[in-house]
C-alpha positions as a Python dict, from the first residue, in 0.01 Angstrom:
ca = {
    (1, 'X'): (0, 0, 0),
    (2, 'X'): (-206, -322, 136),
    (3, 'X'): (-475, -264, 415),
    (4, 'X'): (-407, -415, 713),
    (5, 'X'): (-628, -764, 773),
    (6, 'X'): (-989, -659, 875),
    (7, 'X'): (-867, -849, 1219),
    (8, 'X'): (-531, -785, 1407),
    (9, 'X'): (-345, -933, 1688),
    (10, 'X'): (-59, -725, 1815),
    (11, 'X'): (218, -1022, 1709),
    (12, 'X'): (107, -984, 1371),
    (13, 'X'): (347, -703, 1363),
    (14, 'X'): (697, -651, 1468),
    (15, 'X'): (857, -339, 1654),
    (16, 'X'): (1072, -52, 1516),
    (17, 'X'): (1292, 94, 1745),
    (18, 'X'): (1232, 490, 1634),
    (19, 'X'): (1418, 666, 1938),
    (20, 'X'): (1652, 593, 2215),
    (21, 'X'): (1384, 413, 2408),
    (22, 'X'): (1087, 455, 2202),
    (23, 'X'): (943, 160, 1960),
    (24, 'X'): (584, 113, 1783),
    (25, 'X'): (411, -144, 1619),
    (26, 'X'): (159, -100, 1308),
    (27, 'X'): (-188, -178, 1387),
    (28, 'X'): (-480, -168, 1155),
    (29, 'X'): (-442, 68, 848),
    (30, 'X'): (-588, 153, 513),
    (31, 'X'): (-565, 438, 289),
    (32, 'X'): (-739, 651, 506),
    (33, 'X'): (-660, 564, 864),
    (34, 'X'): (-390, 421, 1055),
    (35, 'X'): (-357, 294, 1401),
    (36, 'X'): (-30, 257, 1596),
    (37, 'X'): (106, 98, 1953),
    (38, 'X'): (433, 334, 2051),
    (39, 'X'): (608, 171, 2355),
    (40, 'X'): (818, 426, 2583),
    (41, 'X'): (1090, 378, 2876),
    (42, 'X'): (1070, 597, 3143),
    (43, 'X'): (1227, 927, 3037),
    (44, 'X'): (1193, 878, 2672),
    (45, 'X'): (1114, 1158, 2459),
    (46, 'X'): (911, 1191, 2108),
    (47, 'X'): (1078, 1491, 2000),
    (48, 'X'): (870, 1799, 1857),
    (49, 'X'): (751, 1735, 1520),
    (50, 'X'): (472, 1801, 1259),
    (51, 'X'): (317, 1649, 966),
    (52, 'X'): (-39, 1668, 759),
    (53, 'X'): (-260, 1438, 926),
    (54, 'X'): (-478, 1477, 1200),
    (55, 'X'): (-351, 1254, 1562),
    (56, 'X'): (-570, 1199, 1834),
    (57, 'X'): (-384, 968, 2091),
    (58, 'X'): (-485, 770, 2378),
    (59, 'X'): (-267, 687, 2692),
    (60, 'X'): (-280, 319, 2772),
    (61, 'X'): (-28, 309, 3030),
    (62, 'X'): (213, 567, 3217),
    (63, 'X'): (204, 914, 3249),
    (64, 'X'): (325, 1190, 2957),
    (65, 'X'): (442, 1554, 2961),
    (66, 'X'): (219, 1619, 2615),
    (67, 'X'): (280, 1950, 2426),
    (68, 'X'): (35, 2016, 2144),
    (69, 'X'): (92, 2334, 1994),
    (70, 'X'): (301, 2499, 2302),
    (71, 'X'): (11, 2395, 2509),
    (72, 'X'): (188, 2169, 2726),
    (73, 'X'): (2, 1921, 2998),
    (74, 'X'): (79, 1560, 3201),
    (75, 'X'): (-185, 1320, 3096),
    (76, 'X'): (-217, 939, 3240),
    (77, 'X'): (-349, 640, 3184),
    (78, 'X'): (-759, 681, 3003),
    (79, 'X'): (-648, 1035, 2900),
    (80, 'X'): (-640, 1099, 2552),
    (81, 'X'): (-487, 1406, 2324),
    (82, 'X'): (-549, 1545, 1945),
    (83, 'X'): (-311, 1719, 1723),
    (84, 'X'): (-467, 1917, 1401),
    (85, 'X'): (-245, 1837, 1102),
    (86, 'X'): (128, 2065, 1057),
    (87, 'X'): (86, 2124, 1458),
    (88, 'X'): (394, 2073, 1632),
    (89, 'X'): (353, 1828, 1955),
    (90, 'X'): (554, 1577, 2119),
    (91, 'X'): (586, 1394, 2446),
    (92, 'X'): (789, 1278, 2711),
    (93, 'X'): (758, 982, 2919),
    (94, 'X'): (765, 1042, 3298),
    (95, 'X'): (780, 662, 3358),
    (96, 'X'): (722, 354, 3126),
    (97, 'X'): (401, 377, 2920),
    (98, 'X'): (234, 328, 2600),
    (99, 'X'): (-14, 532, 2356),
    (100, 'X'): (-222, 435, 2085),
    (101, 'X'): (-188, 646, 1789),
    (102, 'X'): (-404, 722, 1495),
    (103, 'X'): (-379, 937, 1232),
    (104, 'X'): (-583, 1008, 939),
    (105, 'X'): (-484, 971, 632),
    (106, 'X'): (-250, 668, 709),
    (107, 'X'): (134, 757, 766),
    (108, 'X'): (286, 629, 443),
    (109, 'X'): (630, 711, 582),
    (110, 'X'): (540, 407, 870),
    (111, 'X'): (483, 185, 584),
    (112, 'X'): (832, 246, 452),
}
């Protein structure tokens, strides 16, 4: 894997479509951290799932239903979540928005 550049502007990377109405972007990223832009459209869902690295997430724009660990909550724009690593969460977006993701270490399956 190659670290990201030390600077990044969002066109430096492309979008991948991961869900009916759900995209993201790679940010910065080395071996030990990753940051990611997901897009949503109102009503789009990131289904449940887990993995081994720590999340914390930040809500640019839009509002979220956010379940972290059947602890379920609507969170909106400045509000921020984190998910311990193997914790199931997922969201759903209650009208357009974005989040910032980051995870630690770096998602090697986004560099795929």
């Amino acid at each position: 894997m190659t670290d990201s550049p030390v600077f990044v502007q969002p066109n430096q990377s492309d979008w991948t479509e991961v869900a009916p109405g759900v995209r993201r972007r790679l940010l910065c990223h080395d071996k030990n951290l990753m940051m990611v832009e997901v897009g949503f459209e109102k009503g789009a869902v990131g289904a449940p799932h887990s993995h081994p690295h720590i999340q914390v997430s930040l809500v640019v724009s839009g509002r979220f239903e956010v379940t972290v660990g059947g602890e379920k909550r609507i969170l909106e724009t400045g509000d921020s979540f984190r998910t311990p690593a193997d914790v199931v969460h997922g969201v759903v977006a209650l009208e357009p928005g974005v989040l910032i993701d980051t995870f630690t270490p770096h998602r090697e399956d986004f560099l795929a």
